[in-house]
C-alpha positions as CSV (number, residue, x, y, z in Angstrom):
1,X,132.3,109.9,86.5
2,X,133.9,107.9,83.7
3,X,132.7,105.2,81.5
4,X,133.6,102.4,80.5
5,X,134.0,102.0,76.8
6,X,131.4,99.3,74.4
7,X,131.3,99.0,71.2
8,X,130.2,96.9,68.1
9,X,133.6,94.9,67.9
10,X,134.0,94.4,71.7
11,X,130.0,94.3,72.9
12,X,126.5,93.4,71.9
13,X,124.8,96.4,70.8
14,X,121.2,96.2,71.4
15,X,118.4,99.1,71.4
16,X,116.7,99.5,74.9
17,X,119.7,98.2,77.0
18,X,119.5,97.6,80.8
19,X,121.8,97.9,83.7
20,X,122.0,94.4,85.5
21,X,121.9,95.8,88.9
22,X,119.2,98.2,88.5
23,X,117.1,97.2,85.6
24,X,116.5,100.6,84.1
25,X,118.0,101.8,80.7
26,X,121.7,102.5,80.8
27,X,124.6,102.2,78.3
28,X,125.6,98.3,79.5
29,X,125.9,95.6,77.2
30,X,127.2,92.4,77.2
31,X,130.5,91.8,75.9
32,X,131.5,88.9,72.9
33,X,134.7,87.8,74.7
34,X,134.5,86.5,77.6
35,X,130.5,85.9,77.8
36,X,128.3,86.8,80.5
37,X,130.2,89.7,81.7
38,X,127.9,93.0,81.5
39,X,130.0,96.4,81.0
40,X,129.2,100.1,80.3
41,X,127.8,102.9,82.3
42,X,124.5,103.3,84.5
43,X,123.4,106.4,85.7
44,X,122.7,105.2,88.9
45,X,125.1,102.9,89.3
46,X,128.1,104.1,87.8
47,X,130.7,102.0,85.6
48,X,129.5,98.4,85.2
49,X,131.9,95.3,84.8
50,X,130.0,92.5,86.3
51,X,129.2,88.7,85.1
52,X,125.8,87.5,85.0
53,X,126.3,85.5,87.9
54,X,126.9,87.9,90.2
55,X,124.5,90.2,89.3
56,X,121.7,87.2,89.2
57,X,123.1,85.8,93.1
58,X,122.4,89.6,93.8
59,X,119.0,89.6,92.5
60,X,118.2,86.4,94.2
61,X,119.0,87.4,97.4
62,X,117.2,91.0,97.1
63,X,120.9,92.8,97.5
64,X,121.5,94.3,94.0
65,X,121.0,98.0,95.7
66,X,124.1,97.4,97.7
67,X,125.9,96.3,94.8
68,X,124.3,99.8,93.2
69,X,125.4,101.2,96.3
70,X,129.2,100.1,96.5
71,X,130.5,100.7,92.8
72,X,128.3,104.3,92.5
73,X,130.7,105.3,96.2
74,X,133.6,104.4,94.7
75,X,135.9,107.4,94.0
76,X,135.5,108.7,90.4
77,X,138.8,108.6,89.7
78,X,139.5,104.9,90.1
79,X,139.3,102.6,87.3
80,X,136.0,99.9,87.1
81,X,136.2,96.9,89.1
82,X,134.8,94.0,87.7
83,X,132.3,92.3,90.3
84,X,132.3,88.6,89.7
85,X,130.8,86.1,92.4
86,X,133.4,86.0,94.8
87,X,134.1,89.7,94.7
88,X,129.8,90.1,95.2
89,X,129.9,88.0,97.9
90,X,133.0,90.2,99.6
91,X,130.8,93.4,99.2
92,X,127.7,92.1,100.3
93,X,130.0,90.8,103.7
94,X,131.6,94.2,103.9
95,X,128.8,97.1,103.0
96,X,126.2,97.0,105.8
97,X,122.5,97.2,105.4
98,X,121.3,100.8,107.2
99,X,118.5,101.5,109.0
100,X,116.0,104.4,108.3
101,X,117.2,106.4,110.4
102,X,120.7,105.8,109.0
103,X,119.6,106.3,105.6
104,X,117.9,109.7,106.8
105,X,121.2,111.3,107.9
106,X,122.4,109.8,104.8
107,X,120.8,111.3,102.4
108,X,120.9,114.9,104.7
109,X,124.7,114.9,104.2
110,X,124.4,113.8,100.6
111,X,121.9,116.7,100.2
112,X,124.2,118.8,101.8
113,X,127.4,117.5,100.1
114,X,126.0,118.1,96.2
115,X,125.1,121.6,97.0
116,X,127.2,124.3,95.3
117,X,126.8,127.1,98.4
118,X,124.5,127.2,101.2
119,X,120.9,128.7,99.7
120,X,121.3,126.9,97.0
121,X,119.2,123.6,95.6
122,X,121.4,120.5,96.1
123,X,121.9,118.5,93.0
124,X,121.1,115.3,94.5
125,X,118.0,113.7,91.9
126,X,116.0,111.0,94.0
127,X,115.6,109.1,90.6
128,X,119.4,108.9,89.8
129,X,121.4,109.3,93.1
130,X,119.6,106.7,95.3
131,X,122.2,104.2,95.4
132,X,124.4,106.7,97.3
133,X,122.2,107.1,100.5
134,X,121.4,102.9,99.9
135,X,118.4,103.0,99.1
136,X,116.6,100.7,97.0
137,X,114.7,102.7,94.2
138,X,113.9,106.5,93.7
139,X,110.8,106.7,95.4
140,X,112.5,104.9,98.8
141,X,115.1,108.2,98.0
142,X,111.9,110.6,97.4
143,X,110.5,109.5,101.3
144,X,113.8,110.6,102.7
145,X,113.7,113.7,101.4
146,X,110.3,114.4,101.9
147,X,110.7,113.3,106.2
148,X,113.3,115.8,106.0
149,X,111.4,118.2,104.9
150,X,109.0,117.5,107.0
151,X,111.8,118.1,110.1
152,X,112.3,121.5,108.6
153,X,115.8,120.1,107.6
154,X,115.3,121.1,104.2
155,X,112.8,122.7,101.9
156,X,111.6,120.6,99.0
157,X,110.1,121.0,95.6
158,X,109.5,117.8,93.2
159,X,111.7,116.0,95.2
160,X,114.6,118.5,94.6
161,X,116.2,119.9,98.2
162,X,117.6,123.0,99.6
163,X,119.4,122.7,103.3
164,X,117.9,124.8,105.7
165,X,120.3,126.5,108.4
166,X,118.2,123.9,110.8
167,X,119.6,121.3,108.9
168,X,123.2,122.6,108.8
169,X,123.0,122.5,112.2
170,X,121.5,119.0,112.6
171,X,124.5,118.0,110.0
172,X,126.8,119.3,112.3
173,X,125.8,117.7,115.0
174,X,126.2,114.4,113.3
175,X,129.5,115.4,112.2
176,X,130.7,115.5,115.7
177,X,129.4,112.2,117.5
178,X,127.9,109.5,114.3
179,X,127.8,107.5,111.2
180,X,128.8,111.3,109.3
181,X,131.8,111.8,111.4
182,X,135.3,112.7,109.9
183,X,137.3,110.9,112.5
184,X,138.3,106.6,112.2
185,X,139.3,105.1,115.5
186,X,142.2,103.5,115.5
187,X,142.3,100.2,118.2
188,X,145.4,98.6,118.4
189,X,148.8,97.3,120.5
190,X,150.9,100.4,121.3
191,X,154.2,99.0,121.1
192,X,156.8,100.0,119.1
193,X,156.7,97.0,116.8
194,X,153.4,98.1,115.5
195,X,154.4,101.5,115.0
196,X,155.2,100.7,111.0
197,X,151.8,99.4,110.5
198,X,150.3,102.2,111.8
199,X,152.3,105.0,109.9
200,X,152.7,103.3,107.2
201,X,149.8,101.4,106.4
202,X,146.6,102.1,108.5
203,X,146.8,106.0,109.0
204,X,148.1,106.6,105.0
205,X,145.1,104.5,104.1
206,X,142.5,106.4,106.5
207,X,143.9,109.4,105.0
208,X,143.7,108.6,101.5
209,X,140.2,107.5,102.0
210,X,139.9,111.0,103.2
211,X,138.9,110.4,106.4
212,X,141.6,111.6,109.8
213,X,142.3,108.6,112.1
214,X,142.5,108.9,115.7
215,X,145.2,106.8,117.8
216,X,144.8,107.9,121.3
217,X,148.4,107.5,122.7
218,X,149.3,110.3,119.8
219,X,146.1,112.7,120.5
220,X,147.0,115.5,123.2
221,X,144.3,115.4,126.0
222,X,143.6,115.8,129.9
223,X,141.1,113.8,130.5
224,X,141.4,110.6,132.1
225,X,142.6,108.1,129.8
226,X,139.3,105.7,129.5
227,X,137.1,108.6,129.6
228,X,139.5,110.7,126.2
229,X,138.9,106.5,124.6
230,X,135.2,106.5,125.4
231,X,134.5,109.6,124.2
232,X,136.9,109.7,120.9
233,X,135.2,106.5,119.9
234,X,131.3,107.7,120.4
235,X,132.7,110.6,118.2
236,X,134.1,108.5,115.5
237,X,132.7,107.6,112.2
238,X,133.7,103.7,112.3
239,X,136.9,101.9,114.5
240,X,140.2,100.1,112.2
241,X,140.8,97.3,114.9
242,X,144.4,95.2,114.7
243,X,144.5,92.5,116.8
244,X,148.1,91.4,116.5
245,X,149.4,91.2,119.9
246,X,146.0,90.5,120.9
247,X,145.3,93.1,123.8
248,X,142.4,92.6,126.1
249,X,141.6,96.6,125.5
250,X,141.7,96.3,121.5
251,X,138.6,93.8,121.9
252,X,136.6,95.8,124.4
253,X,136.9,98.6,122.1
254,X,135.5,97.1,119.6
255,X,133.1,95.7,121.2
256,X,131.8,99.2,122.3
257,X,132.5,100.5,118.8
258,X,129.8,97.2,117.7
259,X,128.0,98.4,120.5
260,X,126.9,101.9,119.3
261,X,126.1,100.3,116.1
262,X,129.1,101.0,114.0
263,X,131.7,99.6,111.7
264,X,134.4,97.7,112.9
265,X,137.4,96.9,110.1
266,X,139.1,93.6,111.6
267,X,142.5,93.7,110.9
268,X,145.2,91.1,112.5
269,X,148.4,89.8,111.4
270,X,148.0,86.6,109.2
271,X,150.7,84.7,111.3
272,X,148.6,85.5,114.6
273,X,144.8,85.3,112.8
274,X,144.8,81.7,115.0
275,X,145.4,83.6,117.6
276,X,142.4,85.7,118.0
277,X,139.4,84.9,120.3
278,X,137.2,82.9,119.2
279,X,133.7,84.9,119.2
280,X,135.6,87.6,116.4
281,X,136.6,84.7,114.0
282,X,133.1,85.2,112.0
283,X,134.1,88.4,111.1
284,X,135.7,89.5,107.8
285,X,139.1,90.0,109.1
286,X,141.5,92.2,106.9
287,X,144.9,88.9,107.3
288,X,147.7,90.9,106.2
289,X,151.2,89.8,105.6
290,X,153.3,93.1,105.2
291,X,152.9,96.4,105.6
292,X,151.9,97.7,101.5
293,X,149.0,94.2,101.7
294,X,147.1,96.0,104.2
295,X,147.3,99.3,103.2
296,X,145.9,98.2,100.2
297,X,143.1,95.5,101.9
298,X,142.4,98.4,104.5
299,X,142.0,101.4,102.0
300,X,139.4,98.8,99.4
301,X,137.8,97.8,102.9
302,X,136.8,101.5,104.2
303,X,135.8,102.1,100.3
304,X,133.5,99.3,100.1
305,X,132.0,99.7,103.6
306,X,131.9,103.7,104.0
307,X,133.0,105.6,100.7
308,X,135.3,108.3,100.6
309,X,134.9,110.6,103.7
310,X,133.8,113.9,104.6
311,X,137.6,115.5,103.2
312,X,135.4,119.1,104.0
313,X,135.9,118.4,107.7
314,X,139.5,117.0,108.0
315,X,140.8,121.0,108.2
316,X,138.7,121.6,111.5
């Protein structure tokens, strides 16, 4: 993962420095111009650029894990993001709060994910790599593993984890039909005039987010048509909604999608955004004005909420 880079002429230097987010020592220190913005590297959290009064809103509101969470997801390869208020508030909108069960299939397929070869231990370190399965601390991380051992999922020593084929198979199970899926459902207007969004904006950003989005009217199939859309979206990670044109079937989607306790990315037009019904207009909705806007809004949305996907499972 890169760092950011600190210094005497740019940053405070101080002995014993703490990350902002997690409170434990890490290479973050506050820089001379402009004040109150904390940068530098965590262990646990990854690259830091965040003011002090976003990290303190965070801490008041007992949500500092998910700001942990999001920038330690983000793809390696992309440069820091600085986190100010506004941008805290977005995250803390966007990145859901998951339940234990959640966080135990979480933290099987990150097991599974930082493990060279099957039979070998997986990398993951409960006192480091919390953030990615969003938990709050190390020892919240430790329980996970050890329930999972205790499922025979995988075998565990100090905390360090080795997938069992059981697990493998439990992994591959969620894989197919849950939060760990490969596979985005796309709900939208079929008519040609949204064609361009859709190759152009929402299945590009879907891909590079490595994840494979579905669009039903393109997916070969002989079921009947409501039983191929029922049953592609209970086997679908999370559901990109677009609600210009605003069709009755885009809403019950998503409202089965909700439903089964998954994300929903709201995505609509920004001339038509009056437009939509009035029970969705809580939601964080992605208002796009051309086609490279939401690419760009969608791919940072399915970041933020879901990290990068499962690019392992796109070839099946």
């Amino acid at each position: 993962m890169a760092k950011i880079s600190t210094g005497p002429e740019t940053h405070h230097i101080v002995d014993n420095p703490r990350c902002p987010l997690c409170a434990q020592l890490a290479e973050v220190y506050l820089r001379k111009e402009p004040p109150d913005l904390s940068e530098g590297w965590c262990a646990r959290c990854g690259d830091i650029c965040i003011t002090r009064a976003a990290s303190e809103a965070a801490w008041r509101e007992n949500k500092s894990h998910l700001i942990s969470a999001w920038l330690r997801r983000r793809p390696a390869n992309e440069p820091a993001t600085m986190v100010d208020q506004n941008a805290m508030e977005r995250v803390l909108k966007d990145v859901p709060e998951y339940s234990i069960p959640d966080k135990l299939d979480l933290t099987l397929a990150q097991i599974s994910s930082m493990a060279t070869e099957p039979g070998q231990q997986s990398s993951f370190a409960v006192a480091t790599d919390y953030p990615l399965i969003f938990a709050r601390s190390g020892n919240e991380a430790a329980f996970y593993v050890r329930q999972l051992a205790a499922l025979q999922y995988v075998t565990e020593d100090s905390a360090i984890a080795k997938m069992t084929a059981r697990g493998y198979q439990r992994l591959s199970e969620l894989q197919r039909a849950s939060r760990q899926s490969a596979f985005v459902f796309v709900a939208m207007w079929f008519d040609a005039s949204m064609n361009s969004i859709y190759d152009e904006a929402i299945e590009p950003a879907v891909r590079e987010a490595k994840y494979k989005a579905v669009r039903i009217d393109r997916e070969q199939h002989a079921n009947r048509i409501e039983y191929e859309i029922i049953g592609r979206i209970k086997g679908s990670r999370f559901m990109v909604a677009d609600f210009s044109g605003q069709r009755p079937g885009v809403y019950f989607e998503a409202g089965l999608m909700l439903g089964l306790g998954r994300t929903v990315i709201w995505m609509c037009k920004k001339a038509e955004l009056e437009q939509v019904h009035f029970d969705t207009r809580q939601y964080n909705f992605i208002d796009y004005k051309d086609i490279p806007e939401a690419k760009k809004r969608l791919y940072d949305r399915i970041i933020a909420i879901e990290g990068e996907g499962p690019e392992r499972m796109l070839a099946k």
